[in-house]
One Martini backbone bead per residue (centre of mass of N, CA, C, O) as a GRO file, in nm:
protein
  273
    1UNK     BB    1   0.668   1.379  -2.479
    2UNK     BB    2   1.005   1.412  -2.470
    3UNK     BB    3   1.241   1.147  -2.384
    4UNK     BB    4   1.585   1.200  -2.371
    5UNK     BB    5   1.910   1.133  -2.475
    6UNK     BB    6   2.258   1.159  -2.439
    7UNK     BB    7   2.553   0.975  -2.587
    8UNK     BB    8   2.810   1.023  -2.393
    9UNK     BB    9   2.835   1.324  -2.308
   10UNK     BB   10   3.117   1.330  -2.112
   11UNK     BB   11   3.279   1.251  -2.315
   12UNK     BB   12   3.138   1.438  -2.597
   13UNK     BB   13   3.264   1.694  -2.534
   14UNK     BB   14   3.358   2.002  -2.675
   15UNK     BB   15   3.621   2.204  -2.591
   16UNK     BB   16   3.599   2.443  -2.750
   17UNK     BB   17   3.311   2.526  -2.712
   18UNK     BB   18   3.328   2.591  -2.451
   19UNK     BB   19   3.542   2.816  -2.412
   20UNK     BB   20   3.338   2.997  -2.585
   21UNK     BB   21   3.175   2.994  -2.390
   22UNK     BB   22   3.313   3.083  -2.110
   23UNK     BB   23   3.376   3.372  -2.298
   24UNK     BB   24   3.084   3.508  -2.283
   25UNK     BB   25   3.157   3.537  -1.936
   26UNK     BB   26   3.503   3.539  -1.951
   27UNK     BB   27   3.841   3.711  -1.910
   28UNK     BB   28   3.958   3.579  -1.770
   29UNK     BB   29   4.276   3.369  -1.918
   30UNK     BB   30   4.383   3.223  -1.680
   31UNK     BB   31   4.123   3.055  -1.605
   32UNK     BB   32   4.066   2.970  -1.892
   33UNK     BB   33   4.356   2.798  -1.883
   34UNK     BB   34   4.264   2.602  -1.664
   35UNK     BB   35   4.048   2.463  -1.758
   36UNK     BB   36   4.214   2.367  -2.039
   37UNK     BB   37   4.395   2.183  -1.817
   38UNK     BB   38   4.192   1.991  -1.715
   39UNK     BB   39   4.063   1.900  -2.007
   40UNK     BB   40   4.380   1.777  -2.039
   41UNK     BB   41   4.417   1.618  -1.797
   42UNK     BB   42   4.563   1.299  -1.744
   43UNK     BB   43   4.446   0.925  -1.756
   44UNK     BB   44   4.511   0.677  -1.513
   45UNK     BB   45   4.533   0.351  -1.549
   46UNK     BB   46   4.569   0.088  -1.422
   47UNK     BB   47   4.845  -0.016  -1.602
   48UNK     BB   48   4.983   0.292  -1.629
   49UNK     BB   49   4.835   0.436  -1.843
   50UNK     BB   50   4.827   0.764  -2.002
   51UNK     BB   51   4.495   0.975  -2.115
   52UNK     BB   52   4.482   1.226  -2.337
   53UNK     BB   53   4.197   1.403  -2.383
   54UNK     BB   54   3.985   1.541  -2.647
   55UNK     BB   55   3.720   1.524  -2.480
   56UNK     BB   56   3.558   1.563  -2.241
   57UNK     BB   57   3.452   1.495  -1.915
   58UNK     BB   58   3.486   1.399  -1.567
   59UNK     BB   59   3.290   1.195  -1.401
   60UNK     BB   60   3.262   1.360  -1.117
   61UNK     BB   61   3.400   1.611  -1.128
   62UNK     BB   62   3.403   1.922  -0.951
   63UNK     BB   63   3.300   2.052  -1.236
   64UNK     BB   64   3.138   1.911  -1.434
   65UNK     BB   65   2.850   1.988  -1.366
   66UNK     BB   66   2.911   2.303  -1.446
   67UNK     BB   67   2.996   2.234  -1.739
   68UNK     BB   68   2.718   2.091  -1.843
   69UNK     BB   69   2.553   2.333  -1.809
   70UNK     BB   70   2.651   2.526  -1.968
   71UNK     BB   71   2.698   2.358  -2.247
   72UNK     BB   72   2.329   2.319  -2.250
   73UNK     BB   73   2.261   2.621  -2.271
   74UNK     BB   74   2.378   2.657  -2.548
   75UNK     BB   75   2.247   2.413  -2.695
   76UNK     BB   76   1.913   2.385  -2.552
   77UNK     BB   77   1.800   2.653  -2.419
   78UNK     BB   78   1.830   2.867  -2.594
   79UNK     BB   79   1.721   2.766  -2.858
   80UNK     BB   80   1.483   2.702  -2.745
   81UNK     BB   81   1.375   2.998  -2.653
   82UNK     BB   82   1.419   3.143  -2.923
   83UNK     BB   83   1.311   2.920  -3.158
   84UNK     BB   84   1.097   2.730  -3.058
   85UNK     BB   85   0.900   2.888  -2.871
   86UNK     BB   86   0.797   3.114  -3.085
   87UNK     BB   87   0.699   2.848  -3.306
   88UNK     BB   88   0.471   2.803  -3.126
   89UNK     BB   89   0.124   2.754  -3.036
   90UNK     BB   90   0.179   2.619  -2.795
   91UNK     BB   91   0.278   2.478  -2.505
   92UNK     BB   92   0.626   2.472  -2.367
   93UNK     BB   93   0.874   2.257  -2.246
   94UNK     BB   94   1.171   2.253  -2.029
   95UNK     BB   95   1.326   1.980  -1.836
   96UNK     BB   96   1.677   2.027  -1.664
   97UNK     BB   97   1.944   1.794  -1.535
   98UNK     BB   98   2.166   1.869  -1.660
   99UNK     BB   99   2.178   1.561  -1.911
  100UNK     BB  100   1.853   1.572  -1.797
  101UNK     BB  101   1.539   1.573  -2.029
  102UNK     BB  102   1.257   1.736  -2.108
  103UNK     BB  103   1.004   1.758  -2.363
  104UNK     BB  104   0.636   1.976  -2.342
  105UNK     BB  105   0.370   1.938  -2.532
  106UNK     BB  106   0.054   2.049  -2.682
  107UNK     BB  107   0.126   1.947  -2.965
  108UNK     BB  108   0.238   1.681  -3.160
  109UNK     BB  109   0.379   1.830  -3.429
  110UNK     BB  110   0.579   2.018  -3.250
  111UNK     BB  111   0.748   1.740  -3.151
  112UNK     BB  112   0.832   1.619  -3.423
  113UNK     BB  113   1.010   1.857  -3.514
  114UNK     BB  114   1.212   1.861  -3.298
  115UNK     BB  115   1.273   1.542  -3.342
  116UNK     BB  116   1.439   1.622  -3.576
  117UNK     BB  117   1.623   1.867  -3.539
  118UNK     BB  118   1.782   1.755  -3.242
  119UNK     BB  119   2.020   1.633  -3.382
  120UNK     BB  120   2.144   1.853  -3.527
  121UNK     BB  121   2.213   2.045  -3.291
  122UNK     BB  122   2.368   1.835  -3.160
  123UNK     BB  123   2.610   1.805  -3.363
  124UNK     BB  124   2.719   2.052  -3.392
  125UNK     BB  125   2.842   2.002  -3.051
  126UNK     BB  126   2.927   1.664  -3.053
  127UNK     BB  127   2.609   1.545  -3.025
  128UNK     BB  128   2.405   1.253  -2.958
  129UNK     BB  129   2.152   1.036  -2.953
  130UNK     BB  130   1.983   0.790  -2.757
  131UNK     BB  131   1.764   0.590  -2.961
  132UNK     BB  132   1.705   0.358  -2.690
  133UNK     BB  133   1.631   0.628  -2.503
  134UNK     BB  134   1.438   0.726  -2.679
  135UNK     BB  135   1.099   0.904  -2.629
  136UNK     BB  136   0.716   0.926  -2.714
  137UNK     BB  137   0.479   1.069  -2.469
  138UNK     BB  138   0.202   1.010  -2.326
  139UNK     BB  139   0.097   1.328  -2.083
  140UNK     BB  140  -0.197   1.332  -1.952
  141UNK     BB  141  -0.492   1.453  -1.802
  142UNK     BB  142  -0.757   1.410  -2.011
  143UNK     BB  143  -0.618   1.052  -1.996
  144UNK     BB  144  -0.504   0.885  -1.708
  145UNK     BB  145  -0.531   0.604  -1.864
  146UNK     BB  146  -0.369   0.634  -2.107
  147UNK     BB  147  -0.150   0.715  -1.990
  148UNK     BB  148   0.181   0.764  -1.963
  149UNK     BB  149   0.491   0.661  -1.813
  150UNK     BB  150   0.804   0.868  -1.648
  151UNK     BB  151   1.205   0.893  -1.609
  152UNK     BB  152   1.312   1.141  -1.366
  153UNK     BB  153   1.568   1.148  -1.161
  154UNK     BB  154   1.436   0.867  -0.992
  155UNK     BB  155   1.136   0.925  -1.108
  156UNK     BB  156   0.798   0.827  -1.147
  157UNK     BB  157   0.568   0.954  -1.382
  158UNK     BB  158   0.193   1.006  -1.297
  159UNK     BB  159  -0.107   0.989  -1.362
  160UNK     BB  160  -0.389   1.036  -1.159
  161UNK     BB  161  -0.687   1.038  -0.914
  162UNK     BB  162  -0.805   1.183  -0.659
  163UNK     BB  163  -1.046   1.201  -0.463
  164UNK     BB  164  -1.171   1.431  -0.622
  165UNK     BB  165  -1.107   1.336  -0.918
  166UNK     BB  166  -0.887   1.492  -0.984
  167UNK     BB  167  -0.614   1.572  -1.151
  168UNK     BB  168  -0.255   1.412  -1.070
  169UNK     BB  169   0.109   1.379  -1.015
  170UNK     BB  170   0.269   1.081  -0.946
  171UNK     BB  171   0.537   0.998  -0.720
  172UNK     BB  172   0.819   0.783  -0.756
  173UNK     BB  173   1.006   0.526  -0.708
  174UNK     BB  174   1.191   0.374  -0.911
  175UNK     BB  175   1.279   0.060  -0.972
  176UNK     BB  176   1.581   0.081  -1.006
  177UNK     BB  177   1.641   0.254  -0.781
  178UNK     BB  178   1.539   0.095  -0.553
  179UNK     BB  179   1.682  -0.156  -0.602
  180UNK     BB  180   1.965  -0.001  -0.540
  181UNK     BB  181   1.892   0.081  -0.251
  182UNK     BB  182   1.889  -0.198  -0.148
  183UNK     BB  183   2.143  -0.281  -0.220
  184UNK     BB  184   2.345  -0.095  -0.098
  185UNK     BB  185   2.210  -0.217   0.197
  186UNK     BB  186   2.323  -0.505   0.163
  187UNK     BB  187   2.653  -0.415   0.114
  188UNK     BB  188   2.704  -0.225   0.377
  189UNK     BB  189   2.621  -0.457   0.594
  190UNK     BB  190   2.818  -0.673   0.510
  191UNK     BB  191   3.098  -0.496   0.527
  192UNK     BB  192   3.005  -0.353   0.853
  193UNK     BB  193   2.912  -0.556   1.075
  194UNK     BB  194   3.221  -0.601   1.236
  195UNK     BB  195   3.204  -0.349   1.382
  196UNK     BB  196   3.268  -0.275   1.722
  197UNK     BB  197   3.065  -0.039   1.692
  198UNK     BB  198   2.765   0.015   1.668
  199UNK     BB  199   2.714   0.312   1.691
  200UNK     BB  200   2.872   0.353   1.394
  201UNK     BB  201   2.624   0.185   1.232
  202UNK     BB  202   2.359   0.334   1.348
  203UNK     BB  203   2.439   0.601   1.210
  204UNK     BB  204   2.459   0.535   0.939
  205UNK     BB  205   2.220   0.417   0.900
  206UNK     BB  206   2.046   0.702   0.995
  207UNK     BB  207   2.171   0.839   0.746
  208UNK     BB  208   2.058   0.700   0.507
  209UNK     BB  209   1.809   0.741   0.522
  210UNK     BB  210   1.758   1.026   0.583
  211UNK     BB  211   1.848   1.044   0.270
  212UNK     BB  212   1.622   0.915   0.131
  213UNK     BB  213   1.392   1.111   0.271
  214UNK     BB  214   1.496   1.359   0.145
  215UNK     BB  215   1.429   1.287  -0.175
  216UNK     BB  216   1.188   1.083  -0.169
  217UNK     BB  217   1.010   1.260   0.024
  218UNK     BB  218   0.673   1.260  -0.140
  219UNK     BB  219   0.391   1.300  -0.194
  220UNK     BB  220   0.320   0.981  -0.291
  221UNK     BB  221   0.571   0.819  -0.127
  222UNK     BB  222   0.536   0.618   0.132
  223UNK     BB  223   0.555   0.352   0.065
  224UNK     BB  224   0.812   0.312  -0.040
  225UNK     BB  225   0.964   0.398   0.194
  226UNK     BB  226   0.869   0.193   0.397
  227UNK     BB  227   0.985  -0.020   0.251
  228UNK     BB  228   1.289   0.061   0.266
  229UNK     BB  229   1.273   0.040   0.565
  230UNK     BB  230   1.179  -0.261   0.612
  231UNK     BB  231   1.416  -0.373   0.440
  232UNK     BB  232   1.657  -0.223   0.626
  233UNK     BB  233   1.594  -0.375   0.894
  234UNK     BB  234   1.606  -0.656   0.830
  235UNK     BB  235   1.901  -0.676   0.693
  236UNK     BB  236   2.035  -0.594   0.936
  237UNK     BB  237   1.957  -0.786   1.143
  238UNK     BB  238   2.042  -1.031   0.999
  239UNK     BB  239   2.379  -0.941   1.025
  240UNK     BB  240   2.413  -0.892   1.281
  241UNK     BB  241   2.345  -1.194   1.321
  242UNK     BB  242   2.645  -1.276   1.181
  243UNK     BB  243   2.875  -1.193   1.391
  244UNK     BB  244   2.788  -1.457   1.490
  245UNK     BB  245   2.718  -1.790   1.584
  246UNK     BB  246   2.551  -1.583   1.801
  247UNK     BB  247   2.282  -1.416   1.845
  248UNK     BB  248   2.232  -1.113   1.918
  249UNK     BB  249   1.918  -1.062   1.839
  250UNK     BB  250   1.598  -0.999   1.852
  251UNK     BB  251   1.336  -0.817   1.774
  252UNK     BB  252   1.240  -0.668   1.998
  253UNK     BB  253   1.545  -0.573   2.049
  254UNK     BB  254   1.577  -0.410   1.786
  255UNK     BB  255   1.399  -0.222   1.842
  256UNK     BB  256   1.485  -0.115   2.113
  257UNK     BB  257   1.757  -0.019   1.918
  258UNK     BB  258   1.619   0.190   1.709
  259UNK     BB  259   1.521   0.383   1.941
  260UNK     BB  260   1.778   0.473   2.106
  261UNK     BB  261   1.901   0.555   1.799
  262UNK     BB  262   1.670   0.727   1.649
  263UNK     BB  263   1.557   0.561   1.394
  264UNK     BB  264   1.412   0.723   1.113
  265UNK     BB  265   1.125   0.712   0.998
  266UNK     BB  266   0.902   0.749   0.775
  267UNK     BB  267   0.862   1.047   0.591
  268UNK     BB  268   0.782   1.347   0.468
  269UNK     BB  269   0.972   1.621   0.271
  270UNK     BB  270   0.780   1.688   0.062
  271UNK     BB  271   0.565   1.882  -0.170
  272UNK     BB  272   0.312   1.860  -0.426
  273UNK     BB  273   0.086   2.018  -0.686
   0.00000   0.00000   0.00000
């Protein structure tokens, strides 16, 4: 597997090519014209200097995700099932969301090839790979004890061993995302703690966990999240406890708190083959 990163994407993103590429299916140039202006309009700084941006769309901005689409679909989508999978003797895939991508092979000599090219490729359309960030890693069923592990999307993917010795590919959640995680929600209660409605924080609290195990929640990760629902619980309940000077909660208490309103427990959501 190539493990690829391109450097500082949604900054170097080049105005001509997108327009060029979304000339290829949009006629109104009305609309093109919007583009145009969007990707030209002036970014505001702290001490009120306006930054005309030369390339790039802005990271978050409402339809980012939707030129970076685009923008790589021509770039490295086309690219690869044109040109690459036609000339691979061996099985290639290519998996990518937004610009989070991996590359598949099933020869070694075939990802070389690619690794080598690649920075080419995308330079042409004024991207660059960050090799601090790419890796070639070894991802099979065939030795899964010597096999390597590899993140993608905020989640960990490694072989194991099922109960009945089968190779399966498992999903935990990785670990820099856990620790964001934890943290996020030791922040949350920290600046929210002190709201007098209390049923507004056990809402939002059990609005997050649900959120969490909407994503997390995949077969064979329940430990984590579980995790996450125990450090989640002990965090409000310590916090809970120091909007005054007096313990609001014993723990038996929280639990019947817990309860009242519904807090969800780890479950999972999502099951994979």
């Amino acid at each position: 597997m190539l493990d690829a990163d391109i450097k500082g994407f949604f900054d170097n993103l080049n105005h001509d090519w997108l327009l060029r590429m979304l000339e290829q299916r949009i006629n109104d140039q009305s609309f093109l014209n919007l583009v145009r202006k969007w990707l030209k309009a002036g970014i505001l700084e702290v001490d009120g200097k306006v930054i005309l941006p030369v390339t790039g769309t802005p990271q978050g901005g409402i339809v980012s995700a939707v030129l970076a689409n685009i923008y790589l679909h021509y770039a490295l989508d086309l690219w690869f099932e044109k040109i690459v999978k036609p000339g691979c003797r061996g099985d290639v895939y290519l998996i990518r969301f937004a610009d989070d991508y991996v590359y598949c092979f099933q020869y070694r000599d075939e990802l070389k090839k690619v690794e080598r090219e690649l920075p080419q490729r995308l330079g042409k359309f004024n991207l660059e790979l960050a090799p601090d960030k790419t890796k070639t890693i070894k991802f099979t069923r065939f030795e899964t004890t010597r096999s390597e592990s590899f993140v993608f999307l905020g989640f960990e993917y490694r072989w194991i061993l099922s109960r009945k010795k089968k190779p399966l590919v498992k999903m935990v959640t990785a670990r820099k995302k856990f620790q964001q995680a934890m943290s996020n929600m030791k922040a949350w209660i920290k600046g929210n703690r002190c709201i007098s409605d209390l049923t507004d924080i056990m809402e939002q609290f059990a609005a997050k966990l649900q959120g969490h195990y909407n994503y997390y929640g995949v077969s064979g990760n329940f430990e984590k999240i579980s995790s996450f629902y125990n450090y989640s619980c002990k965090t409000v309940f310590k916090w809970l406890n120091r909007r005054s000077q007096r313990k609001s909660f014993h723990w038996r208490g929280f639990e019947g708190l817990l309860q009242s309103f519904s807090i969800p427990r780890p479950r999972i959501t999502g099951y994979w083959s």
